[in-house]
C-alpha positions in Angstrom: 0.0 0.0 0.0 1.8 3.8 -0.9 3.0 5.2 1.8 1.3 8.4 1.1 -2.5 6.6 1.6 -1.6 4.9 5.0 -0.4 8.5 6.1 -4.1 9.5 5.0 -6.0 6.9 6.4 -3.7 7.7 9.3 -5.1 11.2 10.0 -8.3 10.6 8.0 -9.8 6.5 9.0 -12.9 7.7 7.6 -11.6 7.6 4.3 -10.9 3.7 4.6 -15.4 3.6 4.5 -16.1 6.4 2.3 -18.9 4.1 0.8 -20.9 3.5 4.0 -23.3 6.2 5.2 -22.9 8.3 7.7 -25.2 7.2 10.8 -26.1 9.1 14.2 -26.3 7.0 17.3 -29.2 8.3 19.2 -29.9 5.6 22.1 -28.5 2.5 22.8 -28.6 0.1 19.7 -30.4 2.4 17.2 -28.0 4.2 14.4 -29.7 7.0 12.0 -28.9 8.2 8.7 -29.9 11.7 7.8 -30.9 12.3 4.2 -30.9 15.5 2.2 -33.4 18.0 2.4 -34.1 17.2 -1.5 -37.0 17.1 -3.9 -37.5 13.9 -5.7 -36.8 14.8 -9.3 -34.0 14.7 -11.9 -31.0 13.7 -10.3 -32.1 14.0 -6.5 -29.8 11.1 -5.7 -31.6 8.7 -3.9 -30.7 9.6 -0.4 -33.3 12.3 0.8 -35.1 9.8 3.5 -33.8 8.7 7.1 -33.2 5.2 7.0 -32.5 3.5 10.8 -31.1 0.2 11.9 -32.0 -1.3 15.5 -29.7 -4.3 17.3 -30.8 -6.3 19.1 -29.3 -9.5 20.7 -30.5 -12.0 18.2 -29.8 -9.6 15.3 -30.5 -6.6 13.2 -34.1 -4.6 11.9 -33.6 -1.7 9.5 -36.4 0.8 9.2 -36.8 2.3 5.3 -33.8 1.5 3.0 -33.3 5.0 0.7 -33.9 5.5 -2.5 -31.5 2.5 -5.0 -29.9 -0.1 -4.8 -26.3 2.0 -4.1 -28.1 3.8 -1.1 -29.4 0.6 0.3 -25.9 -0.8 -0.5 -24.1 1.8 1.9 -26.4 1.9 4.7 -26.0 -1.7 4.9 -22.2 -1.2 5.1 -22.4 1.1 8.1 -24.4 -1.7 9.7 -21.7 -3.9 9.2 -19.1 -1.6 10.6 -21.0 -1.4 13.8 -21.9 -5.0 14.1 -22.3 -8.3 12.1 -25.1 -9.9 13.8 -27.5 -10.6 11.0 -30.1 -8.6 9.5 -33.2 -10.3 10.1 -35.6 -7.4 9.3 -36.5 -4.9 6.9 -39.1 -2.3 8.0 -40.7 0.0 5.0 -42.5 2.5 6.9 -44.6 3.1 3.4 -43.8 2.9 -0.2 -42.4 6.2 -1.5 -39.2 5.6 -3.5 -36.6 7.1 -1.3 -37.6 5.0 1.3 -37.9 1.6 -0.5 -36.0 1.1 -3.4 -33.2 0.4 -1.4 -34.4 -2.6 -0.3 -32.5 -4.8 -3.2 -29.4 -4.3 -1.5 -30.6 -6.3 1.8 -32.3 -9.4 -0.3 -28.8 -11.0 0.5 -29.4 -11.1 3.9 -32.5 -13.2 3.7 -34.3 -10.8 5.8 -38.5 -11.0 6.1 -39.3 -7.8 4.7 -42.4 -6.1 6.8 -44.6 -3.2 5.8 -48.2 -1.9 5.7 -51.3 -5.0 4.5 -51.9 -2.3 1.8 -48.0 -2.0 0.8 -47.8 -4.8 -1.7 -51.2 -3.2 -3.7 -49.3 0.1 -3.6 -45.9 -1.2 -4.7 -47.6 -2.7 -7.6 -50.0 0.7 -8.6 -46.6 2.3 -8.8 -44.2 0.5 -9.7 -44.2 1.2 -13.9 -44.1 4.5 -12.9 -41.4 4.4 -10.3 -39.0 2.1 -12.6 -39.6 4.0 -15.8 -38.5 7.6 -13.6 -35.7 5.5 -11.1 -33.0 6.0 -13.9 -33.8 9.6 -14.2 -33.9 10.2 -10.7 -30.6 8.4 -9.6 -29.0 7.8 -13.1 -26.6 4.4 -13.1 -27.4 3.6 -9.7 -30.8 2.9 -10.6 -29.6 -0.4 -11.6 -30.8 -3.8 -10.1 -33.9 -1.1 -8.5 -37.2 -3.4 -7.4 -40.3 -2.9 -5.1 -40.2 -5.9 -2.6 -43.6 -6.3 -1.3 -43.7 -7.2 2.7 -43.7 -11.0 3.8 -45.2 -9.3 7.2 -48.1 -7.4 6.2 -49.4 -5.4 9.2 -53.1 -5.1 9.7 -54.2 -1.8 10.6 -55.9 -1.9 14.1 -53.7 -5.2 14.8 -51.2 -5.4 17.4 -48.3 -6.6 16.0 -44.1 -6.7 17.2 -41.2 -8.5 16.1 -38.0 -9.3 19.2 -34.7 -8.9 18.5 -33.4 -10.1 21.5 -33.8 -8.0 24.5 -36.2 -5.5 22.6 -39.2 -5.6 20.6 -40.3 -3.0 17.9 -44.1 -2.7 18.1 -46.1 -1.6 14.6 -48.9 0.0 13.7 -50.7 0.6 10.4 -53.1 3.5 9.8 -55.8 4.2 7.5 -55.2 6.2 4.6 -52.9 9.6 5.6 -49.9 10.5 4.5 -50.1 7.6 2.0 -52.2 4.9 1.7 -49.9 2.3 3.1 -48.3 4.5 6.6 -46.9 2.5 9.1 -45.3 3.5 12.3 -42.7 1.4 14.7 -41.9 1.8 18.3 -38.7 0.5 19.7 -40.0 -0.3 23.7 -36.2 -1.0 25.1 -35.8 2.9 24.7 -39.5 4.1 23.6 -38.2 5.5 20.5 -41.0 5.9 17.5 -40.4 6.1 13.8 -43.0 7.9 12.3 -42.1 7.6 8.3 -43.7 10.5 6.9 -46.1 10.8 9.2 -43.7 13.2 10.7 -42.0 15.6 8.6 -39.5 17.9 10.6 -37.9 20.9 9.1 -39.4 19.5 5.4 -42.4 20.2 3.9 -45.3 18.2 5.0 -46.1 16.1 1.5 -49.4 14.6 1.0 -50.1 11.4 -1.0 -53.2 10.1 0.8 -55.5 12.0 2.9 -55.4 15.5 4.8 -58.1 14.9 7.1 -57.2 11.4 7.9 -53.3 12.5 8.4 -54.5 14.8 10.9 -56.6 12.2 13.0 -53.1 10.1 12.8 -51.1 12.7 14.3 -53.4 13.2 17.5 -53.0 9.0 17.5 -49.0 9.3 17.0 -49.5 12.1 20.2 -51.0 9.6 22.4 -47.6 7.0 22.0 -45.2 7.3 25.0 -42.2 8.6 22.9 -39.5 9.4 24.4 -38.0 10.6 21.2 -39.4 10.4 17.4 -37.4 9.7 13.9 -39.3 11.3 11.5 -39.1 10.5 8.1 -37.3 13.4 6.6 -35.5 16.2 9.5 -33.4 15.4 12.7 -34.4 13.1 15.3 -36.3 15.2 18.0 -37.0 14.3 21.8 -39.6 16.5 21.7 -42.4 14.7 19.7 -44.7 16.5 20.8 -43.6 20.0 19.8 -43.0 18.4 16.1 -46.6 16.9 15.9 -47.7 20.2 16.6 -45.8 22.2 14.3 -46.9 19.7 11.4 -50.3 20.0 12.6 -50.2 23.7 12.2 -49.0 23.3 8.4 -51.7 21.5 7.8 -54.7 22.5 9.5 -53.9 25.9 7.8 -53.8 24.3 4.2 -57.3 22.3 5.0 -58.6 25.6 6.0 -56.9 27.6 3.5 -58.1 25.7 0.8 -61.7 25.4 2.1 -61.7 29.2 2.3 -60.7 29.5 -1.1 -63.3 27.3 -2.6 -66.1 28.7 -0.4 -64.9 32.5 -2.2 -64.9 30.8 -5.3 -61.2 31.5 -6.1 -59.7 29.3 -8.8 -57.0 26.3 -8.2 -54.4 28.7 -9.9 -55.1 31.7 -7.7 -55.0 29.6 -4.5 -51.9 27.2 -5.3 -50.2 30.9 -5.5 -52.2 32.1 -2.1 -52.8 29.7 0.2 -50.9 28.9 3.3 -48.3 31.8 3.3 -47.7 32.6 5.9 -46.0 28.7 6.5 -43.9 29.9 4.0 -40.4 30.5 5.7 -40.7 27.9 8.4 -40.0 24.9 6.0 -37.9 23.9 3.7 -38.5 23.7 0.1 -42.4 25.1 1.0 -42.5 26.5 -2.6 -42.4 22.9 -4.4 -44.0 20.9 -2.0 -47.1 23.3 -1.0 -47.8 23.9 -4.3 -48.9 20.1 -4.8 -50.3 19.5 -1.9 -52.9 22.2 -2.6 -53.1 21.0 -6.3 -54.0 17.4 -4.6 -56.1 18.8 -2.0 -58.0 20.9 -4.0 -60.6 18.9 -6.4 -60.9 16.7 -3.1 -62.6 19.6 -0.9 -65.0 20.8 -3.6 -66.8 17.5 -2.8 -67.1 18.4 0.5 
């Protein structure tokens, strides 16, 4: 090996795992990767979501796997520089793109892949669409992309967990909210939830399901005894309760924002440019993101 590299991995040892990601330890056994504050788009990368990994005794659970097989493939190198128990679960908390096309990476592992009941039906609505677009969003790292429908399909009302040795991650699906296919886990060795994107923090709230019945989740996500929350996109926060509520601002104003407009009788165009405003410099990229979720929200309310 040149002299001059073991001198830099000397002062730099990061540089000997430049491929894995970076990970956050924020309680005993639980690692967290912070993605980009990034819109999914043309060249967005692939690595906009948290993605989590949990150790347990017996082994291993990672919680949403980014957004190709390359992200997937680094997250599941920092696993493997923190431990080499074996990876017996992966968690999609629902089926966006950054959060599960990733999940290629793992399928050496053997792992039983869990998710929402209504994941699989999702996965396979969008998954032309997701494929076709996966090469323009992530270029040559979209190769060897799949959606890789849940073995464990949690029913929503059921009361469902998984043990890992010495701590069990509880689930819970929900009814249509963010997206159709939410799910939420709950790590009770250190009463840590991961909300998926039924949490945004710092980002844009983004709506793929439905407003009202995101809302009624939130109030249900209030009532968990979190000691901290992983939301789906932001930092890690052990304050849950502050973060509901500033979400829960955001969008109560867009629900009432909206209805306002259409009770004037002001056009979609007029109120994508008007409505919820004043939300506008407390979240990042608000102008993108607001605009469709008051596109989407929109037809819905005239049929109130």
């Amino acid at each position: 090996m040149p002299k001059l590299f073991i001198l830099l991995l000397a002062l730099f040892p990061t540089l000997a795992f430049s491929s894995a990601l970076p990970v956050e330890k924020v309680a005993p056994g639980i690692y967290v990767h912070h993605g980009e504050h990034k819109d999914i788009d043309v060249g967005y990368g692939g690595d906009i979501c948290n993605s989590s990994f949990v150790i347990g005794s017996k082994g291993v659970a990672v919680i949403d796997t980014g957004g190709s097989p390359k992200v997937g493939a680094q997250l599941r190198e920092a696993i493997r520089k923190v431990t080499q128990l074996p990876i017996l679960y992966v968690i999609n908390t629902h089926g966006h793109p950054d959060h599960v096309l990733g999940n290629a990476a793992f399928k050496q592992d053997n792992p039983v892949f869990v998710g929402h009941e209504k994941l699989a039906g999702f996965m396979q609505l969008r998954k032309e669409a997701y494929l076709r677009n996966q090469p323009l969003w992530v270029g040559a790292d979209a190769a060897g992309s799949e959606l890789i429908p849940p073995a464990l399909a949690v029913a929503i009302g059921a009361a469902q967990e998984i043990d890992l040795g010495g701590r069990s991650l509880r689930f819970a699906a929900y009814p249509i909210a963010h997206s159709p296919a939410d799910l939420s886990v709950f790590d009770t060795a250190s009463n840590t939830l991961w909300s998926g994107d039924l949490l945004y923090i710092e980002r844009t709230p983004a709506l793929d399901g439905d407003l009202k019945g995101w809302l009624e989740v939130i109030e249900q996500l209030r009532g968990m005894p979190s000691a901290r929350v992983v939301p789906g996109h932001g930092p890690v926060s052990e304050n849950p309760g502050a973060a509901l509520d500033d979400e829960k601002r955001y969008l109560t104003l867009l629900l009432g924002d909206v209805r306002a407009a259409i009770k004037r009788g002001d056009s979609l165009e007029h109120t994508i440019d008007t409505a919820v405003q004043p939300e506008q410099k407390k979240w990042v990229l608000f102008d993108v993101v607001n605009r469709r979720n008051i596109a989407l929200v929109f037809p819905v309310l005239e049929w109130e």
